[in-house]
Residue frames relative to the residue before (quaternion, step in Angstrom):
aa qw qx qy qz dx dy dz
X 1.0000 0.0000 0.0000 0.0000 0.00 0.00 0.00
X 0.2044 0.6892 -0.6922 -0.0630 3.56 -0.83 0.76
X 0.3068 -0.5151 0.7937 0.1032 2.72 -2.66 0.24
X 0.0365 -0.6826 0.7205 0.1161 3.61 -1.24 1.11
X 0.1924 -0.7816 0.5712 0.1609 3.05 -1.60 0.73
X 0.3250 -0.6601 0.6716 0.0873 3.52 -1.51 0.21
X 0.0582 -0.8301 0.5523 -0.0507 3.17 0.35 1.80
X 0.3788 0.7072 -0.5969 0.0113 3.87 -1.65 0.03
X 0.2200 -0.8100 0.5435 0.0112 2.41 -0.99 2.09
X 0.0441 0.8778 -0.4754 0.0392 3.84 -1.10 0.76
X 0.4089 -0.6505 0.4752 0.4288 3.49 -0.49 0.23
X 0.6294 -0.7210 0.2382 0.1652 3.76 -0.93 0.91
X 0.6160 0.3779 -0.0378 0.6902 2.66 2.58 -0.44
X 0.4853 -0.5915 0.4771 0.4325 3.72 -0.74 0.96
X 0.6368 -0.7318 0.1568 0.1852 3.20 -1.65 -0.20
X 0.4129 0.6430 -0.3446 0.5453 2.20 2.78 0.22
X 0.6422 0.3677 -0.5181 0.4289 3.86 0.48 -0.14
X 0.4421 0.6760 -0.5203 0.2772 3.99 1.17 -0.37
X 0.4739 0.7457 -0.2836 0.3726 3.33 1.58 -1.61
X 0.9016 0.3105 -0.1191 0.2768 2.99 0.12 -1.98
X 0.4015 0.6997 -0.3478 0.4777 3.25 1.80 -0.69
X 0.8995 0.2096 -0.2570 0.2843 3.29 0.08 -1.07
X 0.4402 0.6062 -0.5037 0.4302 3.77 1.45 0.21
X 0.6110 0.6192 -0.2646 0.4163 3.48 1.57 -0.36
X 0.2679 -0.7838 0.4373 0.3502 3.25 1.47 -0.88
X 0.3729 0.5569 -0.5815 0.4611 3.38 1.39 1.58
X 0.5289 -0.7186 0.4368 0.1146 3.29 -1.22 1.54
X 0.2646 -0.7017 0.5065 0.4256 4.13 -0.06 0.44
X 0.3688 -0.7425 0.5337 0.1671 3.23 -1.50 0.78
X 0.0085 0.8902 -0.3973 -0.2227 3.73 0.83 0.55
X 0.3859 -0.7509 0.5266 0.0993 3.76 -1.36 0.34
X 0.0767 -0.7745 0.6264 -0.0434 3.14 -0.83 1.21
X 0.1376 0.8699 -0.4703 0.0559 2.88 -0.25 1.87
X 0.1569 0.8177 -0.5511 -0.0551 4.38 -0.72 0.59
X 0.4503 -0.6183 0.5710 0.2982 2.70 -1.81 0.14
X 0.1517 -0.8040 0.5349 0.2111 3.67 -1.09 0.82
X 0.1389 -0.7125 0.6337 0.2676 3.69 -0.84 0.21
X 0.0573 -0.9129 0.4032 0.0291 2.87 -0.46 1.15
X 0.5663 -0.6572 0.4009 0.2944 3.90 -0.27 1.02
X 0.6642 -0.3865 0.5158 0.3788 4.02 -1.33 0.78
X 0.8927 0.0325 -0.0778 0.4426 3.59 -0.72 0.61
X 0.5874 0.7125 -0.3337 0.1898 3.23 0.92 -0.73
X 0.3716 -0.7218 0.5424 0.2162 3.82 -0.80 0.07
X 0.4076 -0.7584 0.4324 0.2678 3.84 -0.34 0.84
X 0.3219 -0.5389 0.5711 0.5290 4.31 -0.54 0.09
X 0.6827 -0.4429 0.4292 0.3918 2.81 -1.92 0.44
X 0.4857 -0.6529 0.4622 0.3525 3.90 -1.24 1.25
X 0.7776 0.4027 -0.3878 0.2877 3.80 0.54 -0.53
X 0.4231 0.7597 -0.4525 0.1978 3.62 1.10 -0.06
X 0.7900 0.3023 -0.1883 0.4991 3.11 -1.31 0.66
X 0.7013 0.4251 -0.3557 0.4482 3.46 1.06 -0.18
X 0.6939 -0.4581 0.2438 0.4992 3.61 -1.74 0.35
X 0.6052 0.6648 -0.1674 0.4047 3.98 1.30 -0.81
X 0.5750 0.6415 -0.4183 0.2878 3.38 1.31 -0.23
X 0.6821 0.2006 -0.2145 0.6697 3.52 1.23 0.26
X 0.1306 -0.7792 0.6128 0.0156 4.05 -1.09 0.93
X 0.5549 -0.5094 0.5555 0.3522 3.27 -1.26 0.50
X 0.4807 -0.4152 0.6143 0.4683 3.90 -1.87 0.18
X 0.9299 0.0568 -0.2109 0.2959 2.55 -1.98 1.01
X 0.0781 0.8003 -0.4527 0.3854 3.17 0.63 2.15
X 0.2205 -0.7768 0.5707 0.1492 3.50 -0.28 0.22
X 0.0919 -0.8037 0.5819 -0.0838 3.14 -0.50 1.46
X 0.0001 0.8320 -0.5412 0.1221 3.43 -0.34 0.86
X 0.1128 0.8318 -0.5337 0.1026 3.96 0.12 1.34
X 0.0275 -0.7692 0.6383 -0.0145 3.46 -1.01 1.25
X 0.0222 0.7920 -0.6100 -0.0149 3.66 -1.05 0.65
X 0.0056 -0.7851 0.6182 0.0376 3.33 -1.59 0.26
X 0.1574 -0.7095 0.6517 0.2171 3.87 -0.83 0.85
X 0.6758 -0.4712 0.5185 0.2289 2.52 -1.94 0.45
X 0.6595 0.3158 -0.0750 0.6780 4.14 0.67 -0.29
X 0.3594 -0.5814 0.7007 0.2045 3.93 -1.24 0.85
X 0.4619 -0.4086 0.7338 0.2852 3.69 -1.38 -0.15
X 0.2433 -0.7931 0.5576 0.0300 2.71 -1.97 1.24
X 0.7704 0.0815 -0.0652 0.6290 2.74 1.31 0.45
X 0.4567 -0.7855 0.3152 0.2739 3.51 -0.76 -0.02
X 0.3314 0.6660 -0.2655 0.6132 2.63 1.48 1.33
X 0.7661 -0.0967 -0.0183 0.6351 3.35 1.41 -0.68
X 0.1801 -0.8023 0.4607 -0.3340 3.08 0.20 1.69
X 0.0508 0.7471 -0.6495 -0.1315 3.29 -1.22 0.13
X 0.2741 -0.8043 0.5242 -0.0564 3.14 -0.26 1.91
X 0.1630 -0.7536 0.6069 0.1928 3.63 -2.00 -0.04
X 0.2608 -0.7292 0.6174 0.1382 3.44 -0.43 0.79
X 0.2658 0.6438 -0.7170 0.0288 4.30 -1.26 0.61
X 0.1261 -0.5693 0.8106 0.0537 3.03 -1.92 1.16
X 0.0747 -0.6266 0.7281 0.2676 3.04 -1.68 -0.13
X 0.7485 0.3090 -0.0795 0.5814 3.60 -0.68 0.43
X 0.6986 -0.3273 0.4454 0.4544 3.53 -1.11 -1.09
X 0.5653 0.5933 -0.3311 0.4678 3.79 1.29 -0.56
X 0.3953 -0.7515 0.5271 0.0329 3.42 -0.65 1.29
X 0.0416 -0.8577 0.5083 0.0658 4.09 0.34 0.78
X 0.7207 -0.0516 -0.0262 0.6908 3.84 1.18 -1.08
X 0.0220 -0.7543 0.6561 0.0102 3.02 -1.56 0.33
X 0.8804 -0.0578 -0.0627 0.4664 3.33 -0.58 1.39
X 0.2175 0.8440 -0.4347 0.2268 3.51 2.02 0.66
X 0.0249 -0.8912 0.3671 0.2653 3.63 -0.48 0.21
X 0.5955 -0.7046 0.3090 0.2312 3.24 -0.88 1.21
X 0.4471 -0.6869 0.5226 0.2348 3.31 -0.88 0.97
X 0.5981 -0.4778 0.5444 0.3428 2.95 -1.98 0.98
X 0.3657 -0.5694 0.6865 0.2660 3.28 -1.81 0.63
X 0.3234 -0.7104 0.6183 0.0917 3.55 -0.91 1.51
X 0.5013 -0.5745 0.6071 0.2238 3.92 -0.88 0.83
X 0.7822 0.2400 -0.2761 0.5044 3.67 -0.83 1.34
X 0.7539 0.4196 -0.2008 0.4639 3.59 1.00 -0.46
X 0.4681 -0.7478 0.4168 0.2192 3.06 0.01 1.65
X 0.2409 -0.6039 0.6507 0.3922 3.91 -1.19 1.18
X 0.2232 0.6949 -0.6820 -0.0466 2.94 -2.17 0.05
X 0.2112 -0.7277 0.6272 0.1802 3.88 -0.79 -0.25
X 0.1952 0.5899 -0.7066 0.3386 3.76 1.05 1.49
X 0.8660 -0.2928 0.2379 0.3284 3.48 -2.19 0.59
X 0.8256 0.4688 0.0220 0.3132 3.24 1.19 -1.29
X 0.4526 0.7113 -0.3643 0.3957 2.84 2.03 -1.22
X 0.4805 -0.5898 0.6144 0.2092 3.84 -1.55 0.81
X 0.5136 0.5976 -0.2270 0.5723 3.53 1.43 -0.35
X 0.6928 0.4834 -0.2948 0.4466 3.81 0.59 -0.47
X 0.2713 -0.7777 0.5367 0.1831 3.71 -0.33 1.76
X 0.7679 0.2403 0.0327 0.5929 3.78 0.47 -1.65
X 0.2553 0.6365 -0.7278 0.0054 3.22 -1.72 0.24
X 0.0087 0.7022 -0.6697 0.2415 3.61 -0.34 1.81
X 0.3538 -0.4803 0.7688 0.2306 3.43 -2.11 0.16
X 0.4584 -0.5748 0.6252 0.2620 3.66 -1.60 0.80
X 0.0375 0.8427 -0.5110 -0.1651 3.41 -1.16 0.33
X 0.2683 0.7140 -0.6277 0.1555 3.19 1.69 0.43
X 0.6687 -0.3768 0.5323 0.3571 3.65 -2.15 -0.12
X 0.8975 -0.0434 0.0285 0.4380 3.78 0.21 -0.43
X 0.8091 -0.2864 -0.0509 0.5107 3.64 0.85 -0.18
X 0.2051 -0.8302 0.5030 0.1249 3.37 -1.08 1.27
X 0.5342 -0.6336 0.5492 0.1075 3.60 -0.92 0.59
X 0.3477 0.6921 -0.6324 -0.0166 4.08 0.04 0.29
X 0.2632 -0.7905 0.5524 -0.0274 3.08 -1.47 0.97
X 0.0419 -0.8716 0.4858 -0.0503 3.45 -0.21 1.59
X 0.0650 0.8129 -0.5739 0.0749 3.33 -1.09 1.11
X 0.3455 -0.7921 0.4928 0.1012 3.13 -1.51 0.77
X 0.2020 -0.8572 0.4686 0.0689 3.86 -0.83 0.62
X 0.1925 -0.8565 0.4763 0.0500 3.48 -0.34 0.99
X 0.0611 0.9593 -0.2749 -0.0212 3.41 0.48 1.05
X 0.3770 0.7520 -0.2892 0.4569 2.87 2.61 0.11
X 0.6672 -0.5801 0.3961 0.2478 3.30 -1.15 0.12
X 0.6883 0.3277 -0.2042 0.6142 3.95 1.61 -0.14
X 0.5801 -0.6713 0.2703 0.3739 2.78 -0.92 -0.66
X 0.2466 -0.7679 0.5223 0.2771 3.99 -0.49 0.57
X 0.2395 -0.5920 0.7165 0.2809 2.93 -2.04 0.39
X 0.2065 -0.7176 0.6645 -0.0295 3.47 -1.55 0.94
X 0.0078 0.7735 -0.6334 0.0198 3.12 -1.06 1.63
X 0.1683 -0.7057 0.6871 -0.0399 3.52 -0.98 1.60
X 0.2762 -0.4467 0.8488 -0.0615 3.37 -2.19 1.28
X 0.0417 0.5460 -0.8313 0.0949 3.59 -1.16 1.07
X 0.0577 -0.6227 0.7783 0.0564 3.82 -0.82 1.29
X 0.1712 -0.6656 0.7257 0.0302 3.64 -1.80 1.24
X 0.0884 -0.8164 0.5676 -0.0583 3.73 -0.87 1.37
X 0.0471 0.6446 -0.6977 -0.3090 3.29 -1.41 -0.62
């Protein structure tokens, strides 16, 4: 089973409003956005590995939005997401809406696209771990937004 990804990580805000944000004492909110293609059966690597985010401070703002390219037909073959952070189970086997043509993606407060949006509360470091399942029968494409806050 494979899954290729298309990875880009950025901060969510150029770098002249970063500037101004932070004489303001507004924190940057950075973004870790890819696409996955993801293989018939297959299971995606976790999306934050390997990245600066694969471990957050308490009281983080996690914010995760996703969308496939193709709805599930059933619920049986699905393409599903699965996030813990820690040991705390947040989705499990959620399935991911169809990206709908005209509707900006994103993973803002509002976005219809936006699965989770929690604060970490471990004591010193917290681990969240996103993944994707492909339980259809082709292949899917899967676009994920992991906003990181304080």
């Amino acid at each position: 089973m494979q899954t290729h990804h298309q990875t880009s990580t950025s901060p969510s805000r150029s770098t002249k409003s970063c500037a101004i944000d932070q004489k303001l004492g507004v924190k940057n909110m950075p973004l870790v956005k890819k696409r996955i293609f993801l293989a018939a059966g297959a299971t995606s690597d976790q999306v934050l590995a390997g990245t600066t985010y694969e471990y957050v401070d308490p009281n983080t703002v996690i914010r995760v939005a996703a969308a496939v390219d193709t709805a599930g037909t059933s619920a049986t073959a699905d393409t599903t997401m699965d996030f813990t952070v820690n040991n705390a189970e947040f989705s499990r086997n959620a399935s991911v809406s169809k990206l709908v043509d005209g509707e900006p993606f994103g993973a803002s407060e509002n976005s219809s696209y936006t699965m989770n949006n929690m604060i970490t509360t471990g004591a010193i470091r917290n681990r969240p771990i996103v993944t994707f399942t492909n339980t259809t029968a082709a292949t899917r494409t899967v676009d994920v937004a992991i906003f990181i806050g304080n």
